[in-house]
N, C-alpha and C positions, 0 to 999 in steps of 0.2 A: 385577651391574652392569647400568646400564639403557643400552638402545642403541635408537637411533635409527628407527624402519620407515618408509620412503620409502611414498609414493603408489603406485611399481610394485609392491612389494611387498603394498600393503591390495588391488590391484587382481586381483593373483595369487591371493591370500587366497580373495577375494572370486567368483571365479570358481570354482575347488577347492571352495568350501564348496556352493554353491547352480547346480549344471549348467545348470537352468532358466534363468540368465540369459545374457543377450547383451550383450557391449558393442557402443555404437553406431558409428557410421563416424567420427564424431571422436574416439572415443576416451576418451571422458572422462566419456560419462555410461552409466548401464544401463538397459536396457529389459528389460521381462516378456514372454515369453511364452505365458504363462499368461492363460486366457481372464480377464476382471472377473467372477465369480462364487463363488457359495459352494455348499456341499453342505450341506443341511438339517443340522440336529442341534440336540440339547436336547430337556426334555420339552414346547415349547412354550411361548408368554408372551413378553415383554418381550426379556429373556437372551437368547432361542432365538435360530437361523438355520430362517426359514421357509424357504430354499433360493431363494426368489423374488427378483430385481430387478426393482426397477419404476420407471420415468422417470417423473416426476410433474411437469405445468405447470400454474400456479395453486398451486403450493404458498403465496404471501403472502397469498390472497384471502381472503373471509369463509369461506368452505365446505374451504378447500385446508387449515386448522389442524385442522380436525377429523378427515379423509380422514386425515393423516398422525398425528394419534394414534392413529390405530384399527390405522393400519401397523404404525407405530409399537410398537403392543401385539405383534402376531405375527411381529416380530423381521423384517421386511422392511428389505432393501437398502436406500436409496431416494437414487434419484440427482434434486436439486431443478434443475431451470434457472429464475434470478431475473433480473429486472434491475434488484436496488435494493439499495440499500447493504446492510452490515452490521448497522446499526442497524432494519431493517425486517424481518429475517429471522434474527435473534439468537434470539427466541421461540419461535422453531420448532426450535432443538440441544437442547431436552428432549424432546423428544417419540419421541426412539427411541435406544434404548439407545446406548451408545459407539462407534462407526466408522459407527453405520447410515444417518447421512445426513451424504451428499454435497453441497455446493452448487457451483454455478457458474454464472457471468456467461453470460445468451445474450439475443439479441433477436430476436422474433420473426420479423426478416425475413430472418434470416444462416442460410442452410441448411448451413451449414457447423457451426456451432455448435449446431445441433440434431442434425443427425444424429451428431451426437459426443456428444447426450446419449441418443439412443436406443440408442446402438451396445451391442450386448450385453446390453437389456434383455429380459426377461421378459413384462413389463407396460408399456405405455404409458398414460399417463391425461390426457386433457389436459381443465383445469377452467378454463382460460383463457376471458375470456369479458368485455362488456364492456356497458355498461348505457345511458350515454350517451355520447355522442361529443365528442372532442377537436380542438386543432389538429393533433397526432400521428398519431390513433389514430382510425378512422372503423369504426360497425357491421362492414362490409365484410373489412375490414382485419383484424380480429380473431376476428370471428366465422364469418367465409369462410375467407377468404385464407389464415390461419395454420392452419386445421385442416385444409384440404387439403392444406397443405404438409408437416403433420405426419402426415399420415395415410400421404402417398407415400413419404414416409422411412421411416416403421417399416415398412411391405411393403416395402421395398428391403433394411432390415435384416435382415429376417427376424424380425420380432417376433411374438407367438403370439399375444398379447392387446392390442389396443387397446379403450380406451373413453373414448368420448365423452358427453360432456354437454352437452344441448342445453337446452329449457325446455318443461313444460307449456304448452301453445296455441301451440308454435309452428309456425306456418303461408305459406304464400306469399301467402295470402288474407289475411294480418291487415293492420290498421288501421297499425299498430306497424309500423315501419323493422325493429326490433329482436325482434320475432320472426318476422319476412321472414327476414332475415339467419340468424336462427337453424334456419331450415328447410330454408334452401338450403346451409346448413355441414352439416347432417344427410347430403344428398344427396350432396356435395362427398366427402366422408368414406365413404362406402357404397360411392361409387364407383372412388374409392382405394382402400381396404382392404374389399372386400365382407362379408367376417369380422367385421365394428368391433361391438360390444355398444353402444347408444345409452342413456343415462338422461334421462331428461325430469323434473326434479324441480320440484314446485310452487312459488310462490314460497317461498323459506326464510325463518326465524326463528332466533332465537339470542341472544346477546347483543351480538353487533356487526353485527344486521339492518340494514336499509336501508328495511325497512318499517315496524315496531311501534316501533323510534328514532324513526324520524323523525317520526312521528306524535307521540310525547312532546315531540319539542325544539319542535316550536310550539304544545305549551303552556308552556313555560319564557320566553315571551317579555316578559310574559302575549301570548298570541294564542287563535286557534282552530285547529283542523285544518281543512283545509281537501278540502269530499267534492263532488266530479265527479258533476254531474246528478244527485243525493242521495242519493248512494255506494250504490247497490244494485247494481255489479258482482259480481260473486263471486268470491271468493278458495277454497283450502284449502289454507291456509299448511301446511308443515312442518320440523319440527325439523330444523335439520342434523346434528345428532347421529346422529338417527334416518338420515340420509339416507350419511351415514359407516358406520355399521354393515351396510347394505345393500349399497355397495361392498365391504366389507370379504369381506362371503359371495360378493359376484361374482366377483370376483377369483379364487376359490379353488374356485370351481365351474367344472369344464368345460364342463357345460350349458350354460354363460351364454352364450357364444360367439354372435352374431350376433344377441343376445336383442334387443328395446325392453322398458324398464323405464321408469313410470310412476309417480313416486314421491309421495304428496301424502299430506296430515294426515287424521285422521278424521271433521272433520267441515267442513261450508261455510260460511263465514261470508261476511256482504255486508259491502262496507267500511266502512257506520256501522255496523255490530257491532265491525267490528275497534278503529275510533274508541272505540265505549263500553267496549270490553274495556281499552284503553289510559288512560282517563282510571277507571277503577276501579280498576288497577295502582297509577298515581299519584298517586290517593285526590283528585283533582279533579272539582268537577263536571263534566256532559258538555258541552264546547266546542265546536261544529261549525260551519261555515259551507257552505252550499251555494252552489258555483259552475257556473253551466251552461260546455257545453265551449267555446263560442269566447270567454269570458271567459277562462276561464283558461289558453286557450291566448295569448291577450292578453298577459297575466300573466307567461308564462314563454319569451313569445319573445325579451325583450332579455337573458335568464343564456344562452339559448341560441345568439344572435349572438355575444355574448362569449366563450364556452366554445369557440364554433369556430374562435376567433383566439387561443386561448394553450392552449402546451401539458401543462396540469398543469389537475387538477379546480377546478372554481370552488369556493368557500367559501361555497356556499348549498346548503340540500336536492337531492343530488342526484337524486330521483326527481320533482320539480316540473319534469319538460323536456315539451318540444312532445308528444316521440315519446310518451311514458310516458302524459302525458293521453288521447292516440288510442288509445293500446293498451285504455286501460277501457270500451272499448266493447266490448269481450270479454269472458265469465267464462272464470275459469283454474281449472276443475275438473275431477275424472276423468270422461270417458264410460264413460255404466254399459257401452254395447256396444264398450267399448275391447277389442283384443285382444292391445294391450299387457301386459307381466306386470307384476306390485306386490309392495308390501309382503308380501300375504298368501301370493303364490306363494315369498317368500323365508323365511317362518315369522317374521316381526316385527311387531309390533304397535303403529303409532308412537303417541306420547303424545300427550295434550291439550295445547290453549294456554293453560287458565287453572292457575291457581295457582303453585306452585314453579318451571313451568315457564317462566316470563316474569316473575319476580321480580328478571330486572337490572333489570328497570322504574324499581323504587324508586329508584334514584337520580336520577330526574328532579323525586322530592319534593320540594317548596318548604320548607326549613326541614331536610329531610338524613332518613334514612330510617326515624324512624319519626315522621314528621310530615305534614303535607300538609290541606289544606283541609277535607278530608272524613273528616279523623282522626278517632273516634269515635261518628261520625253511627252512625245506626240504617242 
């Protein structure tokens, strides 16, 4: 005969079976005791529990999908704080095995909401970061303001690893808003959590760059690319892949603990190299325009009066702004007398830019990917 079990009775149950828990003062829901964490186990990979949590911000960004696969591989926790729909951060529930990420709604200014995402983390990583400025969001705001704020919180929490990401050439002296900002968040942070591990990674590449992209979409216009005093700044892009893998060993290295890391590609290019490297990807010939700087700062001062009066990215090259042109009066290469650690001090060897490496190219071909202007030339 089946009979009936009331609420008090699942509640009695429920309590009998699992000591661990507590009902709450109303009565009616339960709370854990029990810390948010797990004990290692497995033989490592995907499956395993690396034992580690890690709060990761910038989880949507260009660099933040690759950081979290690489976690993602060694079976890490990983608690995401987002602030955009479902549909913007769907892409990232493959990327570590079943329960191992967490998402949840925060915004950078609600310290309440952060420190609820650090709470009981291992690791702190914050990849937040912000390139040009909005009605919202100003250099200041994101690249200062949040990282102090997150830096105070995981020392209040007690967190054993924070690291930060700042940018190669960022300085207090630069040209650039945006690697001012960047160097005084370095400072911000150091001085918050004196422990903080820094990464300084060169500009990156990938296949949802913001540099070798862009440089393709104005030749799909037909247009030219367009090179700053005749692009002989210098670059040494690097793969973010490469730049995830590196994390991945700092993380897990105790040494690392208050390190700067200096992350950049193997080799220099000036930016009509990178130009010709991009119009040989998309089998175009070489398209350049030379613009001196207060032309093109001409150029890009009305996207950047508009961009500061609404609050979502304009729908033009986001790297054509005022700040960005000032900024290539820099090169962003490694100093040989850095005494920053790199690549080589972490045992990695990052890859080249030409070939397989930079083959999402191809789909900027005129006619679809194995077509393009200069299909077949010599």
């Amino acid at each position: 005969m089946l009979r009936r079990i009331t609420s008090e009775a699942c509640r009695f149950s429920a309590r009998s079976a699992v000591p661990a828990l507590q009902q709450s003062v109303s009565g009616e829901r339960w709370a854990s005791t029990l810390p948010v964490g797990y004990m290692k186990r497995g033989s490592g990979g995907r499956s395993s529990v690396s034992g580690i949590q890690a709060a990761i911000f910038g989880s949507t960004g260009f660099l933040g999908r690759y950081v979290l696969t690489e976690m993602g591989k060694n079976g890490t926790l990983c608690i995401l704080p987002t602030r955009c729909n479902e549909n913007a951060r769907q892409h990232l529930r493959l990327m570590g095995d079943l329960g191992q990420l967490h998402f949840m709604d925060y915004d950078i200014r609600d310290e309440d909401l952060i420190a609820k995402a650090v709470d009981g983390a291992d690791v702190v990583i914050n990849m937040v970061g912000r390139e040009f400025e909005t009605g919202n969001f100003s250099f200041e705001m994101v690249n200062v303001d949040f990282a102090k704020r997150l830096a105070e919180l995981s020392s209040k929490a007690g967190v054993s690893k924070l690291i930060h990401f700042s940018a190669l050439g960022a300085s207090t002296s630069s040209p650039s808003k945006y690697y001012q900002t960047k160097a005084a968040g370095e400072a911000a942070v150091l001085e918050a959590f004196p422990s903080a591990t820094v990464i300084r990674p060169a500009p990156l590449v990938g296949s949802e760059d913001r540099l070798l992209n862009e440089y393709a979409k104005f030749l799909t216009i037909p247009g030219r690319i367009p090179l700053i005093d005749g692009g002989d700044t210098k670059m040494q892009p690097v793969n973010a892949a490469d730049v995830a893998i590196a994390l991945g060993k700092i993380v897990t290295d105790p040494n690392s603990t208050g390190k700067v890391y200096e992350l950049a590609g193997p080799k220099v290019y000036k930016m009509k190299d990178l130009a010709a490297l991009v119009c040989d990807a998309v089998r175009e010939p070489v398209r350049t325009i030379f613009l001196p700087t207060p032309l093109a700062k001409i150029l890009a001062l009305p996207r950047d009066i508009l961009q500061a009066r609404i609050p979502f990215p304009f729908p033009t090259n986001p790297m054509f702004t005022v700040d960005h042109i000032e900024g290539l009066a820099n090169n962003y290469v490694l100093n040989p007398k850095t005494t920053a650690l790199t690549f080589k001090d972490l045992g990695i060897s990052p890859r080249n830019l030409e070939g397989l490496n930079i083959d999402y190219l191809r789909a900027f071909r005129s006619g679809g990917y194995d077509f393009g202007t200069t299909a077949g030339s010599a």
